[in-house]
C-alpha positions in Angstrom: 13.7 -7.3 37.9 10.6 -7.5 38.4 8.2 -10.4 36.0 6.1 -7.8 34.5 9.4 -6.3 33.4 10.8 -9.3 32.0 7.3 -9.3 30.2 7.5 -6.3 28.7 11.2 -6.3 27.8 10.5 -9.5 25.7 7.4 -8.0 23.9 9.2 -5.0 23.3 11.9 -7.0 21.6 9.6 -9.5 19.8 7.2 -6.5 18.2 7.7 -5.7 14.6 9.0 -1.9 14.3 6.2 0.5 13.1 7.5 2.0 10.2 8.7 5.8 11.0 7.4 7.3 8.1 4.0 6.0 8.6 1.8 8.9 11.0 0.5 7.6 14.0 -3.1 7.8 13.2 -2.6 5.3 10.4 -0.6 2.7 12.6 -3.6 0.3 13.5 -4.2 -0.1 8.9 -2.3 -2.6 7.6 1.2 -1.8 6.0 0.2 -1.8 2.5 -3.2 -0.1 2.9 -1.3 2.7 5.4 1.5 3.5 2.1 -1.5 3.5 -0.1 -3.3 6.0 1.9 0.2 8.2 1.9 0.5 8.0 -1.3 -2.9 9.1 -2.3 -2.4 12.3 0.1 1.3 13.0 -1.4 0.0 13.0 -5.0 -3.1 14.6 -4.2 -5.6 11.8 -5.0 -7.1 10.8 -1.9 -9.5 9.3 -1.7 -10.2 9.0 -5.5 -7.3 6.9 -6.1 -8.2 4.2 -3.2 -10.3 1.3 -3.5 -13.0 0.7 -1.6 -11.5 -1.8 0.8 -9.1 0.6 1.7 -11.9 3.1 2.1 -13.7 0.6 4.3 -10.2 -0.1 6.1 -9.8 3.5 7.3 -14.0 3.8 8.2 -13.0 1.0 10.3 -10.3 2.2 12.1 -12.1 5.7 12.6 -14.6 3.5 14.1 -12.6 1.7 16.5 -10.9 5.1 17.4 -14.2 6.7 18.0 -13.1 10.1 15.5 -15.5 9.3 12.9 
């Protein structure tokens, strides 16, 4: 085996699991701030119901993912 393998095999052990209900888009928000968002969008609230730091959470990660 090679030591890039042994790398990666330890990483992929040591990484916490993503959450399967959270979408894939929303997997670089923190936990809390990803459920909130969900939860806004299942109850029909979004973005009314979300602060503003969430707000600004989710204009930063558009940012960083180049879709906004």
């Amino acid at each position: 085996m090679t030591i890039l393998r042994k790398r990666i095999d330890r990483l992929e052990r040591n990484r916490p699991a993503l959450d399967a209900d959270v979408p894939f888009e929303l997997i670089g928000l923190a936990p809390d701030v990803a459920a909130r968002f969900m939860a806004a969008k299942a109850q029909g609230t979004f973005p009314r119901s979300l602060c503003d730091a969430d707000l600004h959470a989710l204009v930063a990660l558009g940012d960083e993912l180049g879709v906004i």
